[in-house]
Backbone as CSV, one residue per row, in Angstrom:
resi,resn,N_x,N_y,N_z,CA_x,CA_y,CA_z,C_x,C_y,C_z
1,UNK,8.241,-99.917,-63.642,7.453,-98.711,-63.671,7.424,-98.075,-65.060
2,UNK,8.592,-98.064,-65.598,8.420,-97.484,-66.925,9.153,-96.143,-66.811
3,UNK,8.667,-95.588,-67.669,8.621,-93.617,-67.884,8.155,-93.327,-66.419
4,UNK,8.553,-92.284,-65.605,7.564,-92.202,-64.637,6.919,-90.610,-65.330
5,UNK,5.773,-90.322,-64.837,4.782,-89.117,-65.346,5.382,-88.095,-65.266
6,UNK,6.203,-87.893,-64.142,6.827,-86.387,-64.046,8.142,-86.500,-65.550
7,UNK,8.356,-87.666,-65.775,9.425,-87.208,-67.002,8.978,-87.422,-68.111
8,UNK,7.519,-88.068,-68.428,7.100,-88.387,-69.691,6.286,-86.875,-69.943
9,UNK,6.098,-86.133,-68.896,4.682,-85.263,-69.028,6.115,-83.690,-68.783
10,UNK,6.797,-84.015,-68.861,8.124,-82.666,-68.578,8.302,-82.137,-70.316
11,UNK,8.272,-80.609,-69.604,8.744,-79.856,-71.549,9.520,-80.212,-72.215
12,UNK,10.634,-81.063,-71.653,11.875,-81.255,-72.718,11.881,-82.298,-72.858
13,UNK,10.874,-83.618,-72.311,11.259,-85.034,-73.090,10.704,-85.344,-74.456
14,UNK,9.772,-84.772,-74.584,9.688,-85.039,-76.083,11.028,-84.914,-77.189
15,UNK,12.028,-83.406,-77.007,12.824,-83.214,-77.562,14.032,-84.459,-77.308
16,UNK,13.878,-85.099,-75.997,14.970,-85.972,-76.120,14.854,-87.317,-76.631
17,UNK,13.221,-87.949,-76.642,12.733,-88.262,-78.009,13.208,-88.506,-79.165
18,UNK,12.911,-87.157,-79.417,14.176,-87.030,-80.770,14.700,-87.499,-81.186
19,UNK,16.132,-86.758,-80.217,17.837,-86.545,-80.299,17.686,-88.622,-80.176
20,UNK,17.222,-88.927,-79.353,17.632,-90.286,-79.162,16.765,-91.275,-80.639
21,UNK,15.905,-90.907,-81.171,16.059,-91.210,-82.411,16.543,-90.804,-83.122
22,UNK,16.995,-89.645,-83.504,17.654,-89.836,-84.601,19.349,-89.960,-84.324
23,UNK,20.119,-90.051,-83.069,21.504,-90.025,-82.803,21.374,-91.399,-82.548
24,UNK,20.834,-92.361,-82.273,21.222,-93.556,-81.284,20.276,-94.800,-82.443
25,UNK,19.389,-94.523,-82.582,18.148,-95.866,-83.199,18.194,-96.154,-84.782
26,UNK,18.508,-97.694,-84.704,18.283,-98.067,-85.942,17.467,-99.151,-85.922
27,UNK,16.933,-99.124,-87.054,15.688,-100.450,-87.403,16.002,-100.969,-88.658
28,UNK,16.482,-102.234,-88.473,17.269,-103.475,-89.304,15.959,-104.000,-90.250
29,UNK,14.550,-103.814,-89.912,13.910,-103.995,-90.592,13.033,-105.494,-89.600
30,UNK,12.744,-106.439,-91.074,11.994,-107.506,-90.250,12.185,-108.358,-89.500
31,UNK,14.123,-108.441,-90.160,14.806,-109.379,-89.831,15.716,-108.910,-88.216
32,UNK,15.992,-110.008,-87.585,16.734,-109.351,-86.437,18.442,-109.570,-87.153
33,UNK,18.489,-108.124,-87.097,20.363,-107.640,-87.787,20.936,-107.436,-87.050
34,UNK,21.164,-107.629,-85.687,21.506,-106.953,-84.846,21.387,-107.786,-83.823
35,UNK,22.762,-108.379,-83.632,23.723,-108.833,-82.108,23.702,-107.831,-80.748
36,UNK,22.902,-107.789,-80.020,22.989,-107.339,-79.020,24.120,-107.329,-77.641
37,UNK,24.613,-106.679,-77.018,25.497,-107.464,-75.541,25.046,-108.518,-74.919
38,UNK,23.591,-108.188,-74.518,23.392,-109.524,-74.046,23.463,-111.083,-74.759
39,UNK,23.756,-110.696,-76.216,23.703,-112.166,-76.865,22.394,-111.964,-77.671
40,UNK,21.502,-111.710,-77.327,20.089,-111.689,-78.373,20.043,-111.129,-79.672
41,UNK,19.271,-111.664,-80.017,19.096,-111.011,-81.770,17.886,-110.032,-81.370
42,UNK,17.805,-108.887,-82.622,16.871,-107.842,-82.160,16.920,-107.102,-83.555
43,UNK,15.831,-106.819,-84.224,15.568,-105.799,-85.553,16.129,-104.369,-84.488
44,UNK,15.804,-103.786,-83.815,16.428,-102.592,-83.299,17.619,-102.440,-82.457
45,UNK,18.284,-101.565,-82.849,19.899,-101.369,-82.218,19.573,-100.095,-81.329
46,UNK,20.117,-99.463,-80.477,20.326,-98.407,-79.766,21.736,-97.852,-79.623
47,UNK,22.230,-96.604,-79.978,23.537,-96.355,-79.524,23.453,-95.286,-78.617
48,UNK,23.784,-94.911,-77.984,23.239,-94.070,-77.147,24.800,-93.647,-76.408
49,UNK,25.541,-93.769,-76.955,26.864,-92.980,-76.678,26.559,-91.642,-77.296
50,UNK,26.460,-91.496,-79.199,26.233,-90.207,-79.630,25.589,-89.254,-78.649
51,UNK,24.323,-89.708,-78.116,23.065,-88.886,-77.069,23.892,-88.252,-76.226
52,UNK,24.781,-89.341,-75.229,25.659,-89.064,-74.002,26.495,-87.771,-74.017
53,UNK,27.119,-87.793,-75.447,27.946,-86.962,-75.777,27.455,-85.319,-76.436
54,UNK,26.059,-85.732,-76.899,25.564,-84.203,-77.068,25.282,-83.088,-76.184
55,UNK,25.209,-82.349,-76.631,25.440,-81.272,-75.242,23.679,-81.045,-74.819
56,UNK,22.991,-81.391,-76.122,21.523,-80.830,-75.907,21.008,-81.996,-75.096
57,UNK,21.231,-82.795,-75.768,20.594,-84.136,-75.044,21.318,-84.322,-73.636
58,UNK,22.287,-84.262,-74.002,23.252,-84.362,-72.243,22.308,-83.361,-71.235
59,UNK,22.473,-82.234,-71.669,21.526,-80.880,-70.921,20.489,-81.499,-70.438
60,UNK,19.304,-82.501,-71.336,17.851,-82.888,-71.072,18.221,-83.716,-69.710
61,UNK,19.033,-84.612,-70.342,19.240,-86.067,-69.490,19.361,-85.744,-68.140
62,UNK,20.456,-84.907,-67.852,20.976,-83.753,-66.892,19.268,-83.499,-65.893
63,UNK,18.783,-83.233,-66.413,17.630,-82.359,-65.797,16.824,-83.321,-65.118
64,UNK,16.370,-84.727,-66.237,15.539,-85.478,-65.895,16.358,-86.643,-64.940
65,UNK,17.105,-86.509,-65.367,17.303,-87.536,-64.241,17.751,-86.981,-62.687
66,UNK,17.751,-85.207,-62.940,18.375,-85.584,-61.555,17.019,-85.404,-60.683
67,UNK,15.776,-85.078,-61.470,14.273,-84.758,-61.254,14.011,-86.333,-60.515
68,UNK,14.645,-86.876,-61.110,14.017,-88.105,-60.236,15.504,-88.266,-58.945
69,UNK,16.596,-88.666,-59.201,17.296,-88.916,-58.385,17.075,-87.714,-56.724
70,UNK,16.866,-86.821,-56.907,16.064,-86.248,-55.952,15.054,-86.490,-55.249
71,UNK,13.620,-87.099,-56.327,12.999,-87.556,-55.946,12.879,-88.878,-54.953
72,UNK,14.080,-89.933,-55.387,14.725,-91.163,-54.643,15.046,-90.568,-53.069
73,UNK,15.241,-89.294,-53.566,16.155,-88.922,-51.765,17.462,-89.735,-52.042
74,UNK,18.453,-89.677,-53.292,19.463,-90.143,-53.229,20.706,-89.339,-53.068
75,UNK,21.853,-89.450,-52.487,23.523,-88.360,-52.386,24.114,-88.949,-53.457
76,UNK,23.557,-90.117,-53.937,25.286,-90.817,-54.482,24.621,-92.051,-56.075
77,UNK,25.115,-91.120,-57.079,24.622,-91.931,-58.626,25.805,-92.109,-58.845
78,UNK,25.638,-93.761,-60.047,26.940,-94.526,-60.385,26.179,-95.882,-61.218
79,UNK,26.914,-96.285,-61.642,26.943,-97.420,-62.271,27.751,-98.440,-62.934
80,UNK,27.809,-99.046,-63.358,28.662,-100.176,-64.288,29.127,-99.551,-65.341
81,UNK,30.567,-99.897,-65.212,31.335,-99.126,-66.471,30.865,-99.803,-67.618
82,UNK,31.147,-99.425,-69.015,31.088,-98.130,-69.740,30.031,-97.075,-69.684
83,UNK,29.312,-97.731,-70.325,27.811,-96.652,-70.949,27.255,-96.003,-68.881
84,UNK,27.695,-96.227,-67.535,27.224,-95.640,-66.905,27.920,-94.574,-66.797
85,UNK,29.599,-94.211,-66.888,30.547,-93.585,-66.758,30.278,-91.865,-67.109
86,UNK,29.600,-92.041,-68.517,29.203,-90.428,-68.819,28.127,-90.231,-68.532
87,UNK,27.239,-90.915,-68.162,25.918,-90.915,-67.598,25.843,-90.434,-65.763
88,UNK,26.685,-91.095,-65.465,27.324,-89.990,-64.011,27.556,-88.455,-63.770
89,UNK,28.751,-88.807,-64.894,28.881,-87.413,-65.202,27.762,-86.103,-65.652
90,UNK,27.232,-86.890,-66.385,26.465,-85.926,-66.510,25.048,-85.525,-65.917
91,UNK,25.071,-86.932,-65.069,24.056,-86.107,-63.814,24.578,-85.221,-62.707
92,UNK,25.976,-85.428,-62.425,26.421,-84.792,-61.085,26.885,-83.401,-61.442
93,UNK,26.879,-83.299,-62.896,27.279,-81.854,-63.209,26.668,-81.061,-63.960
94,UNK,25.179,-81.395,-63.626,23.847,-80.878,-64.100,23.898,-79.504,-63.561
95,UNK,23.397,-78.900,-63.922,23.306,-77.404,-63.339,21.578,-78.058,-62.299
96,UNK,20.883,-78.983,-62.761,19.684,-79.176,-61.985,20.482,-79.571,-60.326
97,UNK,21.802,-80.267,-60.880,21.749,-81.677,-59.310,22.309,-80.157,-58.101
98,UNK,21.896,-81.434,-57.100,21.899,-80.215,-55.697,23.889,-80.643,-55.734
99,UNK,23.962,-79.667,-54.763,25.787,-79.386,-54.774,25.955,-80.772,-53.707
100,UNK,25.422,-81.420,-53.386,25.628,-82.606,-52.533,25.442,-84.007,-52.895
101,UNK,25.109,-83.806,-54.652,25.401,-85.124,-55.247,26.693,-85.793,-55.410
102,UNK,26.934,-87.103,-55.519,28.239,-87.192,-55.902,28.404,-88.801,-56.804
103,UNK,29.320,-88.725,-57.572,29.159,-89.850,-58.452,30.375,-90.608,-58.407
104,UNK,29.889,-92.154,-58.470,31.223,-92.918,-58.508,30.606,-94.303,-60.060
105,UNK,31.924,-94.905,-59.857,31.741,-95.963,-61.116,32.351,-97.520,-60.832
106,UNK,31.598,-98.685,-61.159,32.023,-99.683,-60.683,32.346,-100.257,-62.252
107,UNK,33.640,-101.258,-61.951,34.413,-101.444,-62.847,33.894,-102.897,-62.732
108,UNK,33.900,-103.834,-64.196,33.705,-105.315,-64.206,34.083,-106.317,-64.016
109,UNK,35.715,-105.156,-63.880,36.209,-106.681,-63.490,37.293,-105.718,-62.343
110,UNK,37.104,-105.719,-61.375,37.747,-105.414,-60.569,39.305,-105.816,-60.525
111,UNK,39.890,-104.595,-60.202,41.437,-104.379,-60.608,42.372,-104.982,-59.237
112,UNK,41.711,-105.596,-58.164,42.334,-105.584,-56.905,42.573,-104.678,-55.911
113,UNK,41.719,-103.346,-56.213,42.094,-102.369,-55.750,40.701,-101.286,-55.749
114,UNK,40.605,-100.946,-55.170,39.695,-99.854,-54.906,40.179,-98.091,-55.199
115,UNK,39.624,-97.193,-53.719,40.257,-96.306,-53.848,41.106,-96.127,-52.978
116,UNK,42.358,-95.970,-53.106,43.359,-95.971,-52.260,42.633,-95.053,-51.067
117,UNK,42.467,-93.858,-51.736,42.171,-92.425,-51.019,40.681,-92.111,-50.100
118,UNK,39.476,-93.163,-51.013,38.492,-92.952,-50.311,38.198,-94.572,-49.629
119,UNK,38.691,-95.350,-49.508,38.625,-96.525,-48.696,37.502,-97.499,-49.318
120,UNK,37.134,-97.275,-50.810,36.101,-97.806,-51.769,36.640,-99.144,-51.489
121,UNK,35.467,-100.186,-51.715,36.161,-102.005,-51.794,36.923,-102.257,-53.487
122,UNK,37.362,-102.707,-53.696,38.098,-103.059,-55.191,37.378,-103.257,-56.427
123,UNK,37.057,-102.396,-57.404,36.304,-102.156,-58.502,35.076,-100.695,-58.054
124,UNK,35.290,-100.503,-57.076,33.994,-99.282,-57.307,35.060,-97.742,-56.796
125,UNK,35.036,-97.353,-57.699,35.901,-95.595,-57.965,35.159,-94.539,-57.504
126,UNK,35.975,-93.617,-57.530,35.105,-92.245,-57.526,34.634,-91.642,-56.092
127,UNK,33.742,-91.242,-55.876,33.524,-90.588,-54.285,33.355,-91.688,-53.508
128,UNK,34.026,-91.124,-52.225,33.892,-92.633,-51.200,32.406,-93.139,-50.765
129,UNK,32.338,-94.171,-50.444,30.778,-94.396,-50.074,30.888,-95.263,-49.059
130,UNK,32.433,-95.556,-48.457,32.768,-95.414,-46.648,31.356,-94.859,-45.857
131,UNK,31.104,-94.065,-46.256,29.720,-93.458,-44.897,28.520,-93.992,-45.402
132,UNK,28.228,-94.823,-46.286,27.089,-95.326,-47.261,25.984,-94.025,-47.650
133,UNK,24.601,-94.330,-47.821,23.888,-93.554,-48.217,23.095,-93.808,-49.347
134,UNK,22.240,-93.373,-49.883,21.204,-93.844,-51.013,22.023,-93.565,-51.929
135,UNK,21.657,-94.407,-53.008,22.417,-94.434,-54.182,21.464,-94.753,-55.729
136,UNK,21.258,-94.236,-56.441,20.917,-94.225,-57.746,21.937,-94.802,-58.863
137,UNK,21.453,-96.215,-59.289,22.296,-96.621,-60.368,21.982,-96.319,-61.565
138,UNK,22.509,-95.880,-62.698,22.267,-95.620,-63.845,22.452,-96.349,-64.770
139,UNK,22.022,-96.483,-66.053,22.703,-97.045,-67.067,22.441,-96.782,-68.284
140,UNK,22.673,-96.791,-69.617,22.462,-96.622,-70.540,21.411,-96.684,-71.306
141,UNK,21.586,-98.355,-71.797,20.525,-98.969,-72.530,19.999,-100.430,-71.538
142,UNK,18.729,-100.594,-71.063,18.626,-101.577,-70.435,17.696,-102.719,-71.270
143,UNK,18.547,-103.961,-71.382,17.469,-104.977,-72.214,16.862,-106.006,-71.370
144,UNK,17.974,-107.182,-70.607,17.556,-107.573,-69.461,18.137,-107.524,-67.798
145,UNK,18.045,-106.051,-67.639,18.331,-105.916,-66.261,19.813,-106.366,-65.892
146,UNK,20.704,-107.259,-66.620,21.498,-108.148,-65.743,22.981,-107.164,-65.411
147,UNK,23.236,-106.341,-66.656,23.917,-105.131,-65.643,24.472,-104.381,-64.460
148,UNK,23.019,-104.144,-64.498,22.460,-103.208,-63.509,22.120,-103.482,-61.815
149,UNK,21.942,-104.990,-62.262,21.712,-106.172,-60.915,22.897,-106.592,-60.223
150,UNK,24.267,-106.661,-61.562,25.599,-106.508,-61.049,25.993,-105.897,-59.846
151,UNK,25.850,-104.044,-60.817,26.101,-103.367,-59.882,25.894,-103.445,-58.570
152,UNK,24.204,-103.033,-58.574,23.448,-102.917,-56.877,23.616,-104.147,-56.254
153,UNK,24.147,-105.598,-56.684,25.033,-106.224,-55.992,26.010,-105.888,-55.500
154,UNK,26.837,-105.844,-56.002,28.290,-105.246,-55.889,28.250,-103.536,-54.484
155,UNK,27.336,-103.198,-54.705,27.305,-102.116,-53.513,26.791,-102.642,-52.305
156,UNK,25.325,-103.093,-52.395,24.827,-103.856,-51.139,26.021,-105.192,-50.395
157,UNK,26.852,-105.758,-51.056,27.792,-106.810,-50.407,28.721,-105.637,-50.457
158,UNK,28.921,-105.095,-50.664,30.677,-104.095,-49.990,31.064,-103.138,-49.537
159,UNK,29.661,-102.298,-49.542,29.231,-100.976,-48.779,28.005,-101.022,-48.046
160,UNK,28.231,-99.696,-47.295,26.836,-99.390,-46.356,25.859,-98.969,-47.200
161,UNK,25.859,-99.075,-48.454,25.019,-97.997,-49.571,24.032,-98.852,-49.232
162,UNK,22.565,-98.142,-49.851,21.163,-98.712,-49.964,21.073,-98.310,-51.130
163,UNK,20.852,-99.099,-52.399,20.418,-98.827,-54.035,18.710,-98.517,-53.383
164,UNK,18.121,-97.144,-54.070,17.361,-97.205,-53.900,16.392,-96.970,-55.364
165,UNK,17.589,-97.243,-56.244,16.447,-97.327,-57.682,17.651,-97.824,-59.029
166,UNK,16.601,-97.404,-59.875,17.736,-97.829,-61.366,17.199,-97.188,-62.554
167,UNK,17.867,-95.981,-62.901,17.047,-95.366,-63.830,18.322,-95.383,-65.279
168,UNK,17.874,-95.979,-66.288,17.979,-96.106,-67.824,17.715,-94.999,-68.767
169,UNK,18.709,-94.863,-69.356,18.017,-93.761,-70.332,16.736,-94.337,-71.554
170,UNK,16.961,-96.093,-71.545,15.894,-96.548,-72.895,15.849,-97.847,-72.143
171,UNK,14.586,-97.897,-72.118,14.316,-99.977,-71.410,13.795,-100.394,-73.009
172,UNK,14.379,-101.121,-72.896,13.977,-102.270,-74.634,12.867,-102.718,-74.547
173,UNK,12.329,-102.966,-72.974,11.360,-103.623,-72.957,11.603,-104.902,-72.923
174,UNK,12.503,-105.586,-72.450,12.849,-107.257,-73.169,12.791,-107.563,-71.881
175,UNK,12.247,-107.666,-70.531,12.578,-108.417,-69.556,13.143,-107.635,-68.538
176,UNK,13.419,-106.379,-68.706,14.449,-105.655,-67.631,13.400,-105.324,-66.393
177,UNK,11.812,-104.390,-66.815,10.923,-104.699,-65.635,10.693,-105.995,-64.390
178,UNK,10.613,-107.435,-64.868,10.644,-108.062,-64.385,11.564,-108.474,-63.481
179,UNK,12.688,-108.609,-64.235,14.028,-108.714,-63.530,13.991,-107.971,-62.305
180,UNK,14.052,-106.223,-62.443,14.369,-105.767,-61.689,13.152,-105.634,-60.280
181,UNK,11.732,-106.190,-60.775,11.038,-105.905,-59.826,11.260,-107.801,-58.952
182,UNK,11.954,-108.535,-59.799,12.054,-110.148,-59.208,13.050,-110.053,-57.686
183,UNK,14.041,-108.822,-58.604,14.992,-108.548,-57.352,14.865,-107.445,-56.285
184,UNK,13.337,-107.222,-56.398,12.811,-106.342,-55.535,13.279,-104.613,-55.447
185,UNK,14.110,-103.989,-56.607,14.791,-102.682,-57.307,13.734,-101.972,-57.838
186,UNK,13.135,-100.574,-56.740,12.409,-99.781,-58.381,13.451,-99.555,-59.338
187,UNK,12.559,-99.351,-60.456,13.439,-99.250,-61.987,12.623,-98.540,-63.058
188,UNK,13.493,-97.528,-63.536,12.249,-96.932,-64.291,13.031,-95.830,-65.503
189,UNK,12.675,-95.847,-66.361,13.593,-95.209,-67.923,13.262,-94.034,-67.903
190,UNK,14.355,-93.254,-69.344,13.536,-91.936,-69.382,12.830,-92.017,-70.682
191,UNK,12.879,-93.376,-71.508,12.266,-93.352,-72.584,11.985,-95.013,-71.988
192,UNK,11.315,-95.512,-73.356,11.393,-97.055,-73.534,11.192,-97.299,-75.854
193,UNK,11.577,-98.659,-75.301,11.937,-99.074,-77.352,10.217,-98.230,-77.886
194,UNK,9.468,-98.455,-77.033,7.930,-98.524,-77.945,8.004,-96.771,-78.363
195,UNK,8.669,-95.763,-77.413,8.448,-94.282,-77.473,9.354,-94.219,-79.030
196,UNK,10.383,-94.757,-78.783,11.389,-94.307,-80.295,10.542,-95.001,-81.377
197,UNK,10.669,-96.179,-80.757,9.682,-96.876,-82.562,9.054,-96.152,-83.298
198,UNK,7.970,-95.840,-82.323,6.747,-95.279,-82.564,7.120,-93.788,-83.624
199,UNK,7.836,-92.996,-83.134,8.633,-91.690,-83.853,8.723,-92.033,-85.672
Protein backbone atom coordinates (compact mmCIF):
# COMPACT_ATOMS: atom_id res chain seq x y z
CA UNK A 1 0.00 0.00 0.00
CA UNK A 2 2.59 2.42 0.70
CA UNK A 3 1.99 5.81 2.72
CA UNK A 4 -1.63 5.42 3.36
CA UNK A 5 -3.54 9.09 2.59
CA UNK A 6 -4.64 9.73 6.02
CA UNK A 7 -0.75 9.88 7.01
CA UNK A 8 0.74 11.29 3.87
CA UNK A 9 -2.11 14.10 3.74
CA UNK A 10 -1.82 14.64 8.03
CA UNK A 11 -0.22 18.21 9.36
CA UNK A 12 2.72 16.74 10.88
CA UNK A 13 4.15 14.31 8.27
CA UNK A 14 5.79 16.51 6.31
CA UNK A 15 7.77 17.65 9.49
CA UNK A 16 8.67 14.03 10.09
CA UNK A 17 9.98 14.12 6.61
CA UNK A 18 12.40 16.10 7.81
CA UNK A 19 13.57 14.96 11.15
CA UNK A 20 13.98 11.56 9.24
CA UNK A 21 16.17 13.22 6.72
CA UNK A 22 18.15 14.94 8.25
CA UNK A 23 18.61 12.48 11.69
CA UNK A 24 18.60 9.06 9.91
CA UNK A 25 19.54 9.43 5.74
CA UNK A 26 22.62 9.26 4.04
CA UNK A 27 23.45 9.16 0.32
CA UNK A 28 26.85 7.40 -0.45
CA UNK A 29 26.48 8.88 -3.76
CA UNK A 30 26.63 6.69 -7.12
CA UNK A 31 28.33 4.08 -5.74
CA UNK A 32 26.53 1.54 -3.38
CA UNK A 33 28.68 2.35 0.17
CA UNK A 34 26.62 0.84 2.14
CA UNK A 35 26.19 -2.87 3.56
CA UNK A 36 22.83 -3.22 4.48
CA UNK A 37 21.29 -6.12 7.24
CA UNK A 38 19.88 -7.79 4.77
CA UNK A 39 23.26 -8.32 2.96
CA UNK A 40 22.58 -5.88 -0.06
CA UNK A 41 24.56 -3.13 -1.29
CA UNK A 42 22.62 0.24 -1.48
CA UNK A 43 23.94 4.13 -2.22
CA UNK A 44 21.34 5.00 0.71
CA UNK A 45 21.66 4.13 4.44
CA UNK A 46 18.80 4.85 6.93
CA UNK A 47 19.35 5.17 10.70
CA UNK A 48 16.45 5.67 12.22
CA UNK A 49 17.39 4.99 15.86
CA UNK A 50 18.39 8.95 16.16
CA UNK A 51 14.36 9.60 14.88
CA UNK A 52 13.21 6.86 17.60
CA UNK A 53 14.92 8.67 20.17
CA UNK A 54 13.78 12.28 19.42
CA UNK A 55 11.16 13.52 21.31
CA UNK A 56 9.67 15.56 18.22
CA UNK A 57 9.79 12.90 15.89
CA UNK A 58 8.90 10.25 18.57
CA UNK A 59 5.72 12.73 19.33
CA UNK A 60 4.86 12.55 15.24
CA UNK A 61 5.45 8.79 15.02
CA UNK A 62 3.33 8.49 18.27
CA UNK A 63 0.35 10.07 16.55
CA UNK A 64 0.61 8.48 13.16
CA UNK A 65 0.91 5.40 13.86
CA UNK A 66 -1.46 5.01 16.40
CA UNK A 67 -3.95 6.86 13.58
CA UNK A 68 -3.62 3.85 11.81
CA UNK A 69 -3.24 1.08 14.46
CA UNK A 70 -6.77 2.16 15.45
CA UNK A 71 -7.73 2.21 12.26
CA UNK A 72 -6.59 -1.83 12.02
CA UNK A 73 -9.05 -2.24 15.05
CA UNK A 74 -5.86 -3.47 16.74
CA UNK A 75 -5.28 -3.98 21.19
CA UNK A 76 -1.85 -5.26 20.83
CA UNK A 77 1.55 -3.56 18.74
CA UNK A 78 5.03 -5.32 18.83
CA UNK A 79 7.62 -6.45 16.85
CA UNK A 80 11.08 -7.99 16.30
CA UNK A 81 13.69 -6.89 18.54
CA UNK A 82 15.80 -4.22 18.12
CA UNK A 83 14.65 -1.31 15.97
CA UNK A 84 10.78 -2.61 16.97
CA UNK A 85 11.46 -2.27 20.80
CA UNK A 86 11.27 1.72 20.93
CA UNK A 87 8.93 1.79 18.28
CA UNK A 88 6.39 0.00 20.74
CA UNK A 89 7.11 2.09 23.12
CA UNK A 90 6.44 4.77 21.65
CA UNK A 91 3.23 3.94 20.21
CA UNK A 92 1.68 2.60 23.47
CA UNK A 93 2.67 5.72 25.25
CA UNK A 94 1.38 8.12 22.78
CA UNK A 95 -0.79 10.50 24.38
CA UNK A 96 -2.91 9.64 20.80
CA UNK A 97 -3.12 5.55 21.75
CA UNK A 98 -6.48 4.58 23.48
CA UNK A 99 -5.69 3.37 27.30
CA UNK A 100 -6.33 -0.27 25.95
CA UNK A 101 -3.33 -0.57 23.80
CA UNK A 102 -0.69 -2.73 24.84
CA UNK A 103 2.78 -3.63 23.58
CA UNK A 104 4.96 -6.62 23.60
CA UNK A 105 8.43 -7.63 21.79
CA UNK A 106 9.61 -10.78 20.12
CA UNK A 107 13.13 -11.71 20.62
CA UNK A 108 15.34 -13.64 17.66
CA UNK A 109 16.47 -15.92 19.13
CA UNK A 110 14.39 -17.13 21.72
CA UNK A 111 15.78 -17.58 25.27
CA UNK A 112 13.71 -20.87 26.20
CA UNK A 113 11.46 -19.00 27.99
CA UNK A 114 8.71 -16.76 27.59
CA UNK A 115 6.80 -14.86 30.19
CA UNK A 116 6.87 -16.56 33.25
CA UNK A 117 3.99 -14.17 34.47
CA UNK A 118 1.88 -13.71 31.36
CA UNK A 119 2.00 -17.36 29.93
CA UNK A 120 3.74 -15.74 26.48
CA UNK A 121 5.37 -18.92 24.27
CA UNK A 122 9.39 -18.48 24.50
CA UNK A 123 10.83 -15.33 22.77
CA UNK A 124 7.71 -13.04 22.71
CA UNK A 125 7.75 -10.54 26.09
CA UNK A 126 5.76 -7.98 27.34
CA UNK A 127 1.80 -8.00 27.69
CA UNK A 128 0.29 -11.40 27.59
CA UNK A 129 -1.41 -12.30 24.38
CA UNK A 130 -2.82 -15.67 26.23
CA UNK A 131 -6.39 -14.13 25.21
CA UNK A 132 -5.05 -13.32 21.53
CA UNK A 133 -6.47 -10.36 19.66
CA UNK A 134 -5.41 -8.10 16.68
CA UNK A 135 -2.08 -7.18 16.62
CA UNK A 136 -0.04 -4.52 14.70
CA UNK A 137 3.61 -5.33 13.93
CA UNK A 138 5.99 -2.62 13.65
CA UNK A 139 9.29 -2.04 12.50
CA UNK A 140 11.79 0.31 11.74
CA UNK A 141 13.34 0.31 8.45
CA UNK A 142 11.75 -2.19 5.99
CA UNK A 143 13.90 -3.36 2.82
CA UNK A 144 12.73 -6.90 2.13
CA UNK A 145 9.92 -7.70 4.38
CA UNK A 146 11.85 -10.76 5.87
CA UNK A 147 11.78 -9.36 9.48
CA UNK A 148 8.67 -8.60 9.82
CA UNK A 149 7.36 -12.04 8.21
CA UNK A 150 9.44 -13.54 11.16
CA UNK A 151 7.56 -11.99 13.52
CA UNK A 152 3.74 -12.43 12.29
CA UNK A 153 5.03 -15.97 12.01
CA UNK A 154 6.12 -16.39 15.20
CA UNK A 155 2.59 -15.02 16.63
CA UNK A 156 0.18 -16.82 14.22
CA UNK A 157 2.11 -20.47 15.22
CA UNK A 158 2.12 -19.64 19.11
CA UNK A 159 -0.70 -17.47 19.89
CA UNK A 160 -4.36 -16.81 19.35
CA UNK A 161 -3.18 -13.34 17.88
CA UNK A 162 -4.43 -12.35 14.28
CA UNK A 163 -1.49 -9.90 12.68
CA UNK A 164 -3.66 -7.71 11.09
CA UNK A 165 -1.03 -5.37 9.42
CA UNK A 166 2.70 -4.13 9.35
CA UNK A 167 3.41 -0.65 9.55
CA UNK A 168 7.31 0.70 9.00
CA UNK A 169 8.44 3.87 9.71
CA UNK A 170 10.53 3.92 5.90
CA UNK A 171 9.89 1.04 3.12
CA UNK A 172 13.16 1.22 0.88
CA UNK A 173 11.09 0.16 -1.59
CA UNK A 174 13.34 -2.98 -2.38
CA UNK A 175 10.77 -5.78 -2.39
CA UNK A 176 9.08 -5.41 1.05
CA UNK A 177 5.46 -4.61 -0.84
CA UNK A 178 5.60 -7.75 -2.59
CA UNK A 179 6.77 -9.88 0.01
CA UNK A 180 4.35 -8.80 2.29
CA UNK A 181 1.34 -8.81 -0.06
CA UNK A 182 2.93 -12.70 -1.37
CA UNK A 183 2.24 -13.54 2.30
CA UNK A 184 -1.07 -12.14 2.12
CA UNK A 185 -0.10 -9.06 5.29
CA UNK A 186 -1.46 -5.46 4.66
CA UNK A 187 1.69 -3.39 4.96
CA UNK A 188 2.09 0.06 4.71
CA UNK A 189 4.97 2.93 5.89
CA UNK A 190 4.88 6.24 7.27
CA UNK A 191 7.36 7.40 4.74
CA UNK A 192 9.10 5.43 1.83
CA UNK A 193 13.15 5.86 0.31
CA UNK A 194 11.52 7.97 -2.78
CA UNK A 195 9.79 10.73 0.02
CA UNK A 196 13.44 11.29 1.75
CA UNK A 197 15.41 11.20 -1.53
CA UNK A 198 13.42 13.41 -3.06
CA UNK A 199 13.99 16.20 0.10
Amino acid sequence: MGVHDTVRNHERWPRLAELVHDLAFLDGGHDAAFTLASGRESRWFFDTKPVMMHPEAAGIMGELLNLRIQAMDAALVGGLELGAVPLTAIAVTSPHAPSTLRGFMVRKNPKGRGGRKTNNPPGIEGTSLEAGGNVVIVEDVTTTGGSSIVAVERIHQHTACQVVGVISILDREEGAEAAFAEAGIPFESLLTRSDIVAL
